[in-house]
C-alpha positions as CSV (number, residue, x, y, z in Angstrom):
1,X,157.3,-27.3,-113.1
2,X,153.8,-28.1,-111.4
3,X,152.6,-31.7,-110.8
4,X,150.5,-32.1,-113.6
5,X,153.1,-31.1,-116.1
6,X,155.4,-33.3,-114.5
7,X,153.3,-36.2,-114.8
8,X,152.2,-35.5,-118.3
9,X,155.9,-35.1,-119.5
10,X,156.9,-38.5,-117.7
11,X,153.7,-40.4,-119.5
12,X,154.8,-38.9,-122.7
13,X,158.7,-40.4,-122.2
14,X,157.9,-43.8,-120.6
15,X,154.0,-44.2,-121.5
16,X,154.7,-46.3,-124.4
17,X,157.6,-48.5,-122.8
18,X,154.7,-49.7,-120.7
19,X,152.3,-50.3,-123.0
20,X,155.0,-52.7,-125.3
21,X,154.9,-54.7,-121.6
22,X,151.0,-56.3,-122.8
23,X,149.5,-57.2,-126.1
24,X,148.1,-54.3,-128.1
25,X,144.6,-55.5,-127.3
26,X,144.9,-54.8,-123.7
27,X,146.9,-51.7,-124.4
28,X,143.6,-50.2,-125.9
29,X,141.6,-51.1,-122.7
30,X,144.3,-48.7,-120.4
31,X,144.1,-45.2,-119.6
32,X,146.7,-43.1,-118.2
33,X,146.6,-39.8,-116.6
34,X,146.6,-38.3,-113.2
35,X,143.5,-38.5,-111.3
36,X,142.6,-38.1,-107.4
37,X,144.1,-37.5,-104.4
38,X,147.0,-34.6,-104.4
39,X,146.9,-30.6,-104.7
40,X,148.8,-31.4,-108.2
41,X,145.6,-32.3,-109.5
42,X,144.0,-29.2,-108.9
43,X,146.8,-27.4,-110.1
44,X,147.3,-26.0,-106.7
45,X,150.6,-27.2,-105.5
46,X,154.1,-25.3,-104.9
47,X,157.1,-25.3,-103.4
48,X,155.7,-26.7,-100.6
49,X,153.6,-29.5,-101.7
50,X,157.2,-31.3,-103.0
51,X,157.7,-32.2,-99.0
52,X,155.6,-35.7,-99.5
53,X,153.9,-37.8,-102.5
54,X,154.9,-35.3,-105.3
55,X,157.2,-36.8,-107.9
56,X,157.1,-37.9,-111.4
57,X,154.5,-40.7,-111.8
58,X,150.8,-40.9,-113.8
59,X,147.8,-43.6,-113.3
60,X,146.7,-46.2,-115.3
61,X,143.5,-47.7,-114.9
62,X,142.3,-51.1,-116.5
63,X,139.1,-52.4,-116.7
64,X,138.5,-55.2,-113.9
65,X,138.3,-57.8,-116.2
66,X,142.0,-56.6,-117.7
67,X,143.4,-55.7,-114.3
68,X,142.6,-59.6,-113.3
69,X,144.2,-61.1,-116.1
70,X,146.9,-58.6,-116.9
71,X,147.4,-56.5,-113.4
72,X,150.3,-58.3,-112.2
73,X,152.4,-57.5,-115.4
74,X,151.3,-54.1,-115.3
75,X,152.4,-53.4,-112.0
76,X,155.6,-55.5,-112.4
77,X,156.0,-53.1,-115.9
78,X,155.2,-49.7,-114.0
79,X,157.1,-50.1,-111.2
80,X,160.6,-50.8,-113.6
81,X,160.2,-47.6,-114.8
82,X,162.2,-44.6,-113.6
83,X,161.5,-43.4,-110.0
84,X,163.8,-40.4,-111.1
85,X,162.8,-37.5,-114.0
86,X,163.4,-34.1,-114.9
87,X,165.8,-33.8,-111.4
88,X,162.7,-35.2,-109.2
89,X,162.1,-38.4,-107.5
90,X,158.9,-39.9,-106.6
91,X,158.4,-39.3,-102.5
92,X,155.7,-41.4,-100.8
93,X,154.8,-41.3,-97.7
94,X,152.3,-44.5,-96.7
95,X,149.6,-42.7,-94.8
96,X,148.6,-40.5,-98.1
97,X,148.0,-44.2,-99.9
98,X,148.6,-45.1,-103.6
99,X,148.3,-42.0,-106.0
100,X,149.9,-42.9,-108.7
101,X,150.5,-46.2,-110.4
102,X,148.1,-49.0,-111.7
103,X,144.5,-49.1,-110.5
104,X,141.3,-51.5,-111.0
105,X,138.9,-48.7,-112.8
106,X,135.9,-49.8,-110.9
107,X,138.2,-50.0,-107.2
108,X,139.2,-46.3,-107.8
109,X,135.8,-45.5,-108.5
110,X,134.6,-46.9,-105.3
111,X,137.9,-45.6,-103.4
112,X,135.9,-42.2,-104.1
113,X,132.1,-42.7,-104.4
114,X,131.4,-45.7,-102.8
115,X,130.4,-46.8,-106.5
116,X,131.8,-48.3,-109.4
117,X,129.4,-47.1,-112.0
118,X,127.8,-43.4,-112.3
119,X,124.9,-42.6,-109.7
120,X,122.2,-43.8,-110.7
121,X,119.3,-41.9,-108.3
122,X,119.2,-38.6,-106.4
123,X,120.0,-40.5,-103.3
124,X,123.5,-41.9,-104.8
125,X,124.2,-38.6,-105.9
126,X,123.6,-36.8,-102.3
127,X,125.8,-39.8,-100.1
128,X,128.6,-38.8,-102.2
129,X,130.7,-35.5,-100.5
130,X,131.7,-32.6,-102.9
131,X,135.5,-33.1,-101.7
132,X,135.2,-36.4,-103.0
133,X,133.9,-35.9,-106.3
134,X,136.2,-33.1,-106.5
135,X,139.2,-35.9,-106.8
136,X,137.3,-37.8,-109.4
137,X,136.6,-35.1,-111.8
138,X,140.2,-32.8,-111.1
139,X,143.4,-33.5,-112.8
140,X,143.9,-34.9,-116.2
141,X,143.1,-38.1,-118.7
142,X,146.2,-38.3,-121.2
143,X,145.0,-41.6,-122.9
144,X,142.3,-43.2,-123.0
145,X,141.4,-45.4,-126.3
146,X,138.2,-47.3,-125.1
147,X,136.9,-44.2,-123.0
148,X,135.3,-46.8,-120.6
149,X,137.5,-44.8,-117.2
150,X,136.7,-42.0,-119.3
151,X,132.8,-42.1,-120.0
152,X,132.5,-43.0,-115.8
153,X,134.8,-39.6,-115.0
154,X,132.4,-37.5,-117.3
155,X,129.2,-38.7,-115.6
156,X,130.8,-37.3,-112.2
157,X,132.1,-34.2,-113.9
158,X,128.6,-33.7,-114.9
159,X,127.6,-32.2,-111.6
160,X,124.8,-32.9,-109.2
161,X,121.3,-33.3,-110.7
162,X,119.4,-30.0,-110.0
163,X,117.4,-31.2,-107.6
164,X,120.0,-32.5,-105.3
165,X,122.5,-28.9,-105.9
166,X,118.6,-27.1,-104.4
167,X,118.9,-29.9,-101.1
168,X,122.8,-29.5,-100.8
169,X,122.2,-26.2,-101.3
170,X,119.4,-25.6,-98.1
171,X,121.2,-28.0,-95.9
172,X,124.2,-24.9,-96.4
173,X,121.8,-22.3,-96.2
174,X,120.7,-23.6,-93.2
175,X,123.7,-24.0,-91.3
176,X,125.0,-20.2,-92.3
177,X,121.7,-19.3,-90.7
178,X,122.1,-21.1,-87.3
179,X,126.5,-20.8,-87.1
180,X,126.2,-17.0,-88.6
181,X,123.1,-15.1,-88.4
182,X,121.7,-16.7,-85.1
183,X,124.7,-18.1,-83.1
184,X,127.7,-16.5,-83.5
185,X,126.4,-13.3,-82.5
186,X,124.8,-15.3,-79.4
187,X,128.3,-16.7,-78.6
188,X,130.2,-13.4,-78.6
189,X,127.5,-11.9,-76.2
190,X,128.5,-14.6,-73.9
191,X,131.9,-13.7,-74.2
192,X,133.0,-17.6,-75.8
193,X,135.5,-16.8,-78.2
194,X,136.1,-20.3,-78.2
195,X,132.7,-21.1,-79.2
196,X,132.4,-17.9,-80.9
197,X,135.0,-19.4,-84.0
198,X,133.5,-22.4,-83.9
199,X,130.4,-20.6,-85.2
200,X,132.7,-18.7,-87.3
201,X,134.1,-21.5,-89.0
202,X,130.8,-23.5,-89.7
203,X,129.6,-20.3,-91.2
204,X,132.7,-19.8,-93.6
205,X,132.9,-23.3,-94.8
206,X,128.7,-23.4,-95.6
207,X,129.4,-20.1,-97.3
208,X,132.3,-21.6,-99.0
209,X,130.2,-24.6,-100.3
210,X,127.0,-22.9,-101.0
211,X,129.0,-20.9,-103.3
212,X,130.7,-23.7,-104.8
213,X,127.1,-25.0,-105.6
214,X,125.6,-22.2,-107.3
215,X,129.0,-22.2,-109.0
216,X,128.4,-25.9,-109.9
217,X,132.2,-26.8,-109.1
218,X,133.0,-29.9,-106.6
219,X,134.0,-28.1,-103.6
220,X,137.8,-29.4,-102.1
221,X,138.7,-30.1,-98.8
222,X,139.1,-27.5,-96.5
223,X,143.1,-26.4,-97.5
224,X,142.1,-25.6,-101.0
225,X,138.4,-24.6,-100.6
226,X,139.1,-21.0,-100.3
227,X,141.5,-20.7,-103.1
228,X,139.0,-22.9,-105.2
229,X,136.5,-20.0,-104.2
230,X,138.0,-18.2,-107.0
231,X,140.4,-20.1,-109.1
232,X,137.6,-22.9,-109.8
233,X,134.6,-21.2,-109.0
234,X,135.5,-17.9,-110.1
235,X,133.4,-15.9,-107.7
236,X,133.6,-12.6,-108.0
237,X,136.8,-10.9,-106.1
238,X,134.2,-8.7,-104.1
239,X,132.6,-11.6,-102.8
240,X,135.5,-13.5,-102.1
241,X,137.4,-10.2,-99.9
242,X,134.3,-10.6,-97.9
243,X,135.0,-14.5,-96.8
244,X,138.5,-13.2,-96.4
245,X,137.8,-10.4,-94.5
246,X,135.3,-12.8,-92.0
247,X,137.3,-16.0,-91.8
248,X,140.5,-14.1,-91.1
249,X,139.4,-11.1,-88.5
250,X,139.7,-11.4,-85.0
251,X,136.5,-13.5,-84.4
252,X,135.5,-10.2,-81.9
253,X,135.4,-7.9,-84.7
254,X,133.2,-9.8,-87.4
255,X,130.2,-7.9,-87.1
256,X,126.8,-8.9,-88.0
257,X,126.4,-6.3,-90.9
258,X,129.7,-8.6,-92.5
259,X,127.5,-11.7,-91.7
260,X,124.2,-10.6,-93.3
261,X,125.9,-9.2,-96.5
262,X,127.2,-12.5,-97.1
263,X,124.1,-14.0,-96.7
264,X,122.2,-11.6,-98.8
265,X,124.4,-12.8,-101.7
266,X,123.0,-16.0,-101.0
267,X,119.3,-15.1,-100.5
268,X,119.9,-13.1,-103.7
269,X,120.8,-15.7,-105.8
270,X,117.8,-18.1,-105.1
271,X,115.4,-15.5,-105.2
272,X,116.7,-14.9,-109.0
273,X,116.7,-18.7,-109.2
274,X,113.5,-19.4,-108.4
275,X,114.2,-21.5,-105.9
276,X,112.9,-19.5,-103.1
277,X,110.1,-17.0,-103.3
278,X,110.2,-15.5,-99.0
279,X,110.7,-12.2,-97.9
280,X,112.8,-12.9,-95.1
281,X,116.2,-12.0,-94.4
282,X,116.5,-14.9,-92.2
283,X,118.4,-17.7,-94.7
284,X,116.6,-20.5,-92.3
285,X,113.2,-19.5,-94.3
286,X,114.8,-19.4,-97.3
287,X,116.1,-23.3,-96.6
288,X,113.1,-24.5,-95.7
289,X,111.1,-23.2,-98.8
290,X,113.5,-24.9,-101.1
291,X,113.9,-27.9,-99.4
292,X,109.9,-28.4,-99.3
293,X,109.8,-27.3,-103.1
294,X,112.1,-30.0,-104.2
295,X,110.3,-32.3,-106.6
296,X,111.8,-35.0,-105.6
297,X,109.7,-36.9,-102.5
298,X,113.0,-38.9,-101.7
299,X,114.8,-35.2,-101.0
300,X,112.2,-33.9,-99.2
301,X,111.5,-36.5,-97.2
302,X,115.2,-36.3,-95.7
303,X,116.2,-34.2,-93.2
304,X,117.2,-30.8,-93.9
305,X,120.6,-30.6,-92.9
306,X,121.6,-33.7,-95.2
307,X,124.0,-33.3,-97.4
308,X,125.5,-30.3,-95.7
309,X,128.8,-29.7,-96.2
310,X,131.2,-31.4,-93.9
């Protein structure tokens, strides 16, 4: 059974039991689900991921106004309920922090953003890192009667704002350009292997989060960002054999032909965009012309590699 079916199953069995612990009014202010940290909520964990902080469990959030008045009885309530279902006991470990339990809905919201509302301007929306908002808008919502957690996790599952996917979007296009098409080559004439996967890596994980941006899906951390490639961002599988075939070669035999096909997919899709209009092959040109055809004076007023992902 994966995480998130775990979690759903133990909120359907004990969900109620702590929902008789308050008064029906602040029942109706709670939501319960699984939300944030935890390949579970990306429906990515295995056999493996049941080694730390996998277990039966859910989150509820409360309003901050509830959570102060009623937080102490909620936590006291959640925390009598079963550590054991289904054959599985919750295991925490305390460096991965609280991922399940009760939560301030505004505090989790900032745990992620840095915000407790939605993002209100394009510069709000470009501080916040895709592996971040991934978290906020992955996993599930099983209850929810007031929708306030609800109506917050839409506005992030919303996506970027056009203009700040086209920044994001350069800032990647960019680095492919100076790790892949200018550098790596560069470093394996020098004979630096070391510096030579360096380059390599920078170039698979731009490539990794352009895609995830023309795909407009919240890019994971680097563990899942690959299997995300497909499973989330449903890339085609041509595409995606090509980052396999590059980030997994011996960094000696990725060639520059490998390289610029990749990067042609890229130049491709702006060109069919609209976003970019150059006939270079050199994705640095490409960068620059939609980064100085952004609307937005804020956006293009930053540098070009902001918001890069990292």
């Amino acid at each position: 059974m994966r995480g998130l079916e775990l979690s759903r199953n133990y909120y359907n069995v004990y969900g109620q039991a702590l929902l008789a612990s308050v008064p029906p009014s602040v029942g109706t202010n709670l939501a319960m689900g699984l939300v944030g940290a935890g390949s579970e909520c990306l429906g990515f964990d295995d056999e493996l991921s049941r080694d730390h902080d996998f277990g039966p469990g859910f989150c509820v959030w409360a309003p901050r106004a509830v959570y102060v008045q009623w937080g102490p009885e909620l936590v006291d309530a959640y925390e009598r309920l079963p550590r054991s279902f289904g054959g599985l006991e919750r295991n925490e470990t305390s460096l991965a922090g609280q991922r399940v339990g009760v939560f301030e809905t505004e505090a989790f919201y900032r745990t992620f953003t840095g915000l407790e509302r939605a993002p209100q301007s394009v510069g709000e929306w470009l501080s916040i890192p895709e592996q971040l908002l991934a978290l906020v808008a992955d996993g599930e919502v099983f209850s929810d009667p007031s929708r306030y957690f609800t109506n917050l996790r839409e506005a992030y599952r919303g996506f970027y704002p056009e203009q700040v996917v086209r920044k994001k979007l350069a800032a990647d296009l960019a680095s492919m350009a100076q790790s892949g098409q200018y550098n790596l080559g560069r470093c394996l004439r020098r004979d630096d292997p070391v510096a030579a996967n360096v380059a390599r890596t920078e170039f698979v994980q731009s490539v990794l989060a352009a895609l995830h941006l023309l795909s407009r899906t919240y890019m994971p951390y680097y563990k899942w960002s690959f299997r995300s490639l497909s499973e989330r961002a449903h890339v085609p599988e041509p595409i995606c054999a090509l980052v396999r075939k590059v980030a997994s070669a011996p960094v000696c035999e990725v060639t520059a032909d490998q390289v610029d096909s990749l990067c042609e997919v890229m130049l491709r899709c702006v060109l069919t965009l609209g976003w970019a209009s150059t006939t270079s092959d050199f994705l640095l040109d490409a960068a620059v012309e939609i980064w100085q055809g952004l609307d937005s004076d804020y956006l293009r007023g930053r540098p070009l590699e902001e918001g890069v992902f990292h």
